[in-house]
N, C-alpha and C positions, 0 to 999 in steps of 0.2 A: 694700616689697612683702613681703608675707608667703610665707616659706616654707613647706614639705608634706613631710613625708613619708613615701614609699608603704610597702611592704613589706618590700623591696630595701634600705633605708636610703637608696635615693637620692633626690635633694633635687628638687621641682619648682616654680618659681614659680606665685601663684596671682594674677590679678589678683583686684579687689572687681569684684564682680557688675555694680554699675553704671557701670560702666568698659565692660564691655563690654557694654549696653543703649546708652549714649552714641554708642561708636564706628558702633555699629548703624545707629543713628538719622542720624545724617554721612554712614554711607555713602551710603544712600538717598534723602537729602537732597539728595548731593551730583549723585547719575545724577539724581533729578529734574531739577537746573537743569543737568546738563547735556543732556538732553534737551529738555528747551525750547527753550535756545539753540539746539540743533541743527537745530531747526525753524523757524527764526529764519532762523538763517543757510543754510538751503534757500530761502528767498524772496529773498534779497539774497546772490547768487552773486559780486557784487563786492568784498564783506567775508570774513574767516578770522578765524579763532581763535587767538590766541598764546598766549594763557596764561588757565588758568580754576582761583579758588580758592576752597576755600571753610574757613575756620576752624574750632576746635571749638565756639567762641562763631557757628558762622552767619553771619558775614561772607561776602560773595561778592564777591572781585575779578577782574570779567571786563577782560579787554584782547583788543581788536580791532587789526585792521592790513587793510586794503582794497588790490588794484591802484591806484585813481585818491588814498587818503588815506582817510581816516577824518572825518567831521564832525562837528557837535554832536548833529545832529539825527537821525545813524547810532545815536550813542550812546543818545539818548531811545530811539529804536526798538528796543534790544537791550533795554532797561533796561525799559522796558512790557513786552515779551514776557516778560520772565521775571518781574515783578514783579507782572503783573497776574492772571500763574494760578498763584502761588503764595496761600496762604491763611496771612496772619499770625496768625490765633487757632490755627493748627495747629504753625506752625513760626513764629517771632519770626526776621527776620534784617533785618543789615546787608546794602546794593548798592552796587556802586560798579562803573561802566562806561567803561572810559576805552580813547584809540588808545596805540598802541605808540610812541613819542615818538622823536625822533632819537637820545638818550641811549641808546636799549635799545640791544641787538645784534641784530643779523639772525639769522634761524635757519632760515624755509622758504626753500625756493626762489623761491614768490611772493613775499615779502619779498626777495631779492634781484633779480629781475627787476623790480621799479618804481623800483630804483635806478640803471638802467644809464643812463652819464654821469657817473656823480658819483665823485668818489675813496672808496676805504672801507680803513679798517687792519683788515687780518685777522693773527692772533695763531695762529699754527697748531700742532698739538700739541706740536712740541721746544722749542716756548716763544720761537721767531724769531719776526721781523715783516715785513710784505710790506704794502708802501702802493701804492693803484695805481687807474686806474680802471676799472671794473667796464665790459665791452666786452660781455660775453657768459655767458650762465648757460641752461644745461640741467637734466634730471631731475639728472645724477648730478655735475656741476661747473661750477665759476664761471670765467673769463678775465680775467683782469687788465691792462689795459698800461700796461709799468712804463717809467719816462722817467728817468733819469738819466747820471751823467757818471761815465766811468773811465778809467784809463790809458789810455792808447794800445799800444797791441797792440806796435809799432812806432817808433821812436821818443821822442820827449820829448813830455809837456802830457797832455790828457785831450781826450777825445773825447763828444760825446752820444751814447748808446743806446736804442734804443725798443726796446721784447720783448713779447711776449704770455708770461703764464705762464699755464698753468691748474693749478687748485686743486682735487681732490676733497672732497666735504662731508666725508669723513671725515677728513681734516685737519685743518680748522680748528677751533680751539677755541675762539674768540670773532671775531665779526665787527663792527665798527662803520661807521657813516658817516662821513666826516671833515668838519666843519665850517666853514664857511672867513667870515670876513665882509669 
């Protein structure tokens, strides 16, 4: 990066000019498809949005996540929507349309709310862990019931314990589902 400078002797960086004509061109690219999508996912209320990117190269990797799942044929429909009113002699790009897979982590609430049942490890900010199954999720926290064996209060051996914990979103720092076969 070439330096400048002013009057002061103090130093300013200068980017090159088409550096920032590029970034420009990305941004607007970028609210394009996400406008599209947006209007997209206004007609199909049982689809959301996890994550939407778009490259300097104009790749666009959208990822879906649904209440009932995500299907092929959700995917075709997000991927026409934005690919059919985009104009490739304007803008050149890569699409790629995919669901949010078991591997991701959870991050909305609707995304934890179509998992209730199922066990999920959540990883919460001090970096412990807490395995459990997902019983219950609101706007602002998730409920966990956690099943294990401890001493005896009393006594010699260990005893089973059932517990409800709950979790606020801003807790946790990664959530997954736990996989079981």
């Amino acid at each position: 990066m070439q330096k400048i400078y002013g009057k002061n002797g103090k130093a300013f960086a200068r980017m090159p000019f088409f550096v920032d004509i590029i970034s420009l061109f990305n941004m607007d690219f970028k609210t394009e498809v996400s406008r599209l999508l947006g209007e997209f996912l206004l007609t199909r209320t049982d689809l959301f949005l996890v994550d939407l990117k778009v490259s300097a190269s104009s790749d666009i990797i959208v990822t879906l996540d649904g209440d009932n799942g995500v299907t092929l044929q959700d995917c075709l429909d997000a991927s026409r929507a934005i690919e059919f009113s985009l104009d490739r002699e304007v803008h050149d790009f890569g699409l790629q349309v995919m669901s949010a897979g078991l591997s991701e982590p959870l991050e909305f609430p609707r995304q934890f709310r179509k998992n209730i049942g199922r066990e999920i490890d959540v990883m919460l900010n001090d970096s412990s862990k807490v395995e459990g199954e997902l019983v219950h999720v609101d706007d602002d926290k998730i409920t966990l019931r956690l099943e294990y064996r401890r001493p005896k209060l009393i006594g010699k051996g260990k005893e089973d314990v059932v517990e409800e914990k709950e979790i606020p979103y801003s807790e946790i720092k990664k959530a997954l589902v736990v996989i079981k076969f």
